[in-house]
N, CA, C and O of each residue as an XYZ file, in Angstrom:
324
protein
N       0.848     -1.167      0.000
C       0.000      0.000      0.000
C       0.892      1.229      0.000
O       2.086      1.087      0.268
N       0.344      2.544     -0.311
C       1.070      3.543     -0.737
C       0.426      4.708     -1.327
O      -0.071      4.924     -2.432
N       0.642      5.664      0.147
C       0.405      7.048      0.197
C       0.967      8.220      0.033
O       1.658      8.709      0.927
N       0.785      8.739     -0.947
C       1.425      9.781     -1.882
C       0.645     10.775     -1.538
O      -0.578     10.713     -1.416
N       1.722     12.250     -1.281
C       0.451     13.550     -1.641
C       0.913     14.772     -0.451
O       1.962     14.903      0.180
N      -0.331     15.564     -0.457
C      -0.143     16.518      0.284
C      -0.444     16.795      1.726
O      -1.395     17.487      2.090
N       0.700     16.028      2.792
C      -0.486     15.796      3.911
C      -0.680     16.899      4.931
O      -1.265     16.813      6.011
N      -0.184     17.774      4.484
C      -0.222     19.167      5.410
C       0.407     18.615      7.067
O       0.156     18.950      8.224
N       1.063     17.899      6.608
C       1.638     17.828      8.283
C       3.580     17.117      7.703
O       3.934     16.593      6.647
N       4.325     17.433      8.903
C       5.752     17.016      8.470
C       5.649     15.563      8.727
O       4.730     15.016      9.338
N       6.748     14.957      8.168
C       6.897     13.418      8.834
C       7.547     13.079     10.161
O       8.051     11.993     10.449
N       7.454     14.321     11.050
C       7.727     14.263     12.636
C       6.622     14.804     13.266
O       6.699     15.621     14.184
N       5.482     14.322     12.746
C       3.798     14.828     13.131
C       3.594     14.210     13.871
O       4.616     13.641     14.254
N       2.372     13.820     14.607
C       1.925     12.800     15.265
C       1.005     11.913     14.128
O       0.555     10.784     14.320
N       0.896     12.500     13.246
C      -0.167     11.908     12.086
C       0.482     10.947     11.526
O      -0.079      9.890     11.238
N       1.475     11.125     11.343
C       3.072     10.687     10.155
C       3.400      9.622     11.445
O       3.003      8.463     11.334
N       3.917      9.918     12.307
C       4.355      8.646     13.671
C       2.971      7.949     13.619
O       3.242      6.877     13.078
N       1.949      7.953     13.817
C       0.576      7.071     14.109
C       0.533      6.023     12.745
O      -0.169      5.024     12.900
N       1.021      6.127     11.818
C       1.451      6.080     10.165
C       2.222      4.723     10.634
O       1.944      3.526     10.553
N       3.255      5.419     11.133
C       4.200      4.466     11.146
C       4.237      3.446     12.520
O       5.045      2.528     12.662
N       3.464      3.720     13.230
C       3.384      2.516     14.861
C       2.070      2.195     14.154
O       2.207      1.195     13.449
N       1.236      2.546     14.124
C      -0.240      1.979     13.855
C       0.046      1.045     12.582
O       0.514     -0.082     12.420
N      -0.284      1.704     12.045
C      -0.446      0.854     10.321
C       1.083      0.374      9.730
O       1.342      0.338      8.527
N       1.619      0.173     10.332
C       3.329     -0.093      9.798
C       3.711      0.582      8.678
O       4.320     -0.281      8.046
N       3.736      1.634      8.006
C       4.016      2.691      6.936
C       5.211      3.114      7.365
O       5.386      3.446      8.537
N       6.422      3.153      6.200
C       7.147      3.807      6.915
C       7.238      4.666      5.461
O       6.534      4.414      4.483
N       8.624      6.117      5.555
C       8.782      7.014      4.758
C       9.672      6.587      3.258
O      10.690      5.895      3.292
N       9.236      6.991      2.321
C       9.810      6.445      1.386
C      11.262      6.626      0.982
O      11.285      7.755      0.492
N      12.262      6.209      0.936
C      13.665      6.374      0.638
C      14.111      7.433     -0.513
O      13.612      7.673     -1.612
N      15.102      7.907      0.075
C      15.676      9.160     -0.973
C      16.217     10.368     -0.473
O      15.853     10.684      0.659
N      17.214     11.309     -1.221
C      17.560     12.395     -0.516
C      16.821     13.225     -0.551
O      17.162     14.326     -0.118
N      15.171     12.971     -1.223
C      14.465     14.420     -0.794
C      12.885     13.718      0.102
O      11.706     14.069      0.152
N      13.409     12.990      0.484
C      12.518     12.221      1.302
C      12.236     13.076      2.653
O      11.104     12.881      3.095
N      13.096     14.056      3.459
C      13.430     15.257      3.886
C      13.354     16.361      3.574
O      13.335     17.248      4.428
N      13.271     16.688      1.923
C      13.492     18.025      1.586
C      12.234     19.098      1.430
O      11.114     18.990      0.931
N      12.706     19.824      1.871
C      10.870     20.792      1.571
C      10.464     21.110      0.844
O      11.020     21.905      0.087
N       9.165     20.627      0.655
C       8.270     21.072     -1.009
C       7.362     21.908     -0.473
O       6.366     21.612     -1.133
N       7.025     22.766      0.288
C       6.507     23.731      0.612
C       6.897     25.132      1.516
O       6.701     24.979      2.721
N       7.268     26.082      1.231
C       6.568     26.650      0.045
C       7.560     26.023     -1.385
O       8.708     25.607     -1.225
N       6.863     26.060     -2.750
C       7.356     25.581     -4.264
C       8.357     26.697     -4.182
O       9.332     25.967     -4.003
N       8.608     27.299     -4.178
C       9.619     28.070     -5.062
C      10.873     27.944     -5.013
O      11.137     26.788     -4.685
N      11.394     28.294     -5.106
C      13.549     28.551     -5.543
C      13.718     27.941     -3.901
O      14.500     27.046     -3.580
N      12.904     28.572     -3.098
C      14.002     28.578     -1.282
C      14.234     27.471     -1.011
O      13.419     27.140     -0.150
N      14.982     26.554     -1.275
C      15.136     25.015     -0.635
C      15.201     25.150      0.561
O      14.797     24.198      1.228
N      15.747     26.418      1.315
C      16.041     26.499      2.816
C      15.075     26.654      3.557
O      15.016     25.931      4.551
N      14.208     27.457      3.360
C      12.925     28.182      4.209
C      11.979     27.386      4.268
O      10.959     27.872      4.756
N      11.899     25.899      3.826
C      10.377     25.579      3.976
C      10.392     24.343      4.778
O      11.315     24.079      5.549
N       9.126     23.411      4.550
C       8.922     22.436      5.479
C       8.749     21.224      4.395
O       8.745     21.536      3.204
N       8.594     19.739      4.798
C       8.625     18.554      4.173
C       6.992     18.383      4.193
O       6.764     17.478      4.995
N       6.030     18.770      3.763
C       4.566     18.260      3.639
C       4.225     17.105      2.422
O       3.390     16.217      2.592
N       4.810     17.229      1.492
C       4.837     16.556      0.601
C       5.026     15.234      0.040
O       5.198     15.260     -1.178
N       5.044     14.224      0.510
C       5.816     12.807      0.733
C       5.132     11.775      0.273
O       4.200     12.026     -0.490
N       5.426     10.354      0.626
C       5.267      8.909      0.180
C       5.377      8.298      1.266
O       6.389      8.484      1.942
N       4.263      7.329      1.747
C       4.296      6.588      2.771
C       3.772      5.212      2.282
O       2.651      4.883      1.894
N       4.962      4.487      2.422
C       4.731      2.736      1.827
C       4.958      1.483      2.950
O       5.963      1.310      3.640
N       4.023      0.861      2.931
C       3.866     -0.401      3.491
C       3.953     -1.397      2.583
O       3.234     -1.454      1.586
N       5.041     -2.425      2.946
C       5.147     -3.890      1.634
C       6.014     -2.827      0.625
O       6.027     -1.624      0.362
N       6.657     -3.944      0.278
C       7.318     -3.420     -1.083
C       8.873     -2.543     -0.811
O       9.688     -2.909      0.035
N       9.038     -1.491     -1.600
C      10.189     -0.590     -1.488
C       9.186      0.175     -2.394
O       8.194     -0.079     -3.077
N      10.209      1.600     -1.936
C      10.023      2.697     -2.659
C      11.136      4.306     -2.219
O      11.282      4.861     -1.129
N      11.705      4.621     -3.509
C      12.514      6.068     -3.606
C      11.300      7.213     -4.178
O      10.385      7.034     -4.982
N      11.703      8.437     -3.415
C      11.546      9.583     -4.026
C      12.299     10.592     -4.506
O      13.509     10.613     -4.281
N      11.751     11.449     -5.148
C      12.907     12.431     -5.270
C      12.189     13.493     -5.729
O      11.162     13.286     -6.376
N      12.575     14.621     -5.493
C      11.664     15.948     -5.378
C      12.297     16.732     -6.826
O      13.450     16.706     -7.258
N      11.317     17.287     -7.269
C      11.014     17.774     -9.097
C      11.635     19.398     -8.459
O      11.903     19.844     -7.344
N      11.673     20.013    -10.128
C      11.978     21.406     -9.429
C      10.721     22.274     -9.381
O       9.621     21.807     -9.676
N      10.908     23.609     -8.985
C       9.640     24.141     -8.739
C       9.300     24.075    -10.753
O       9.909     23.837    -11.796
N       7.975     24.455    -10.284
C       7.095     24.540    -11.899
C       5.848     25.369    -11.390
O       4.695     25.055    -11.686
N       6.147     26.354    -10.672
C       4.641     27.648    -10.526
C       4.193     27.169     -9.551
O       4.584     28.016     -8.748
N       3.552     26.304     -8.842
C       2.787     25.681     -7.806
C       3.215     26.092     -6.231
O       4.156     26.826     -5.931
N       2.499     25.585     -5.515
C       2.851     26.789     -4.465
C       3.664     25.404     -3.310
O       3.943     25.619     -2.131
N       3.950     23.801     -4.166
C       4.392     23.266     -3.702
C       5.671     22.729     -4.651
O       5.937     23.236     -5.741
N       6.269     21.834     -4.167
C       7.459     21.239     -5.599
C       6.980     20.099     -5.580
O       6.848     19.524     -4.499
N       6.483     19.303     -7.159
C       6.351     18.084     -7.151
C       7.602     17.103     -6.658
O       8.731     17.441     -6.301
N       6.928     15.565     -6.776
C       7.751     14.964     -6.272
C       7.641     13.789     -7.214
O       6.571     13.549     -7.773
N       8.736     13.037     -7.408
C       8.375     11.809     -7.726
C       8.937     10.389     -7.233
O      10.123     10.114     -7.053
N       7.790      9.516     -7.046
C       7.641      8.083     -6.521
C       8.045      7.308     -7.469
O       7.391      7.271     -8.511
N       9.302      6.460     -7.304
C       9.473      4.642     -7.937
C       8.992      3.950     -6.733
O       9.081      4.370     -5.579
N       8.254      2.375     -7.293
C       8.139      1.539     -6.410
C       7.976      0.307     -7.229
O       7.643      0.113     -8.398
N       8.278     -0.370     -6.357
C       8.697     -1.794     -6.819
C       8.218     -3.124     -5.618
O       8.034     -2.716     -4.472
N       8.023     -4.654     -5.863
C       7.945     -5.239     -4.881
C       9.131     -5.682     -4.454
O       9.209     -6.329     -3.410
């Protein structure tokens, strides 16, 4: 299983931990598995990680797109079993 998207909370939430003790989810692998996609623009420094992949079973990398106008930075998911 595998949750992609915008969860308005970081992956040191209580939402994101309940994720990962409750339902066994853990964060998807990669160096922008950390990196902040909100706010989208140029600041890699100033923002927060809302943006992410949460996988149970399987594997999975991400890796964060560059900005493209949006007020977040896409991201993109491989996964595999």
């Amino acid at each position: 299983m595998l949750w992609i998207g915008d969860f308005n909370a970081t992956p040191w939430s209580s939402f994101v931990h309940d994720a990962y003790d409750q339902q066994s989810f853990r964060l998807a692998a990669g160096d922008s598995a950390w990196s902040p996609t909100w706010p989208g623009g140029t600041r890699r420094y100033f923002g927060v990680p809302i943006d992410f992949a949460l996988i149970r079973g399987g594997a999975a990398t991400m890796r964060m797109g560059p900005p493209i106008g949006s007020d977040h930075r896409p991201i993109a998911v491989s996964v595999w079993r």
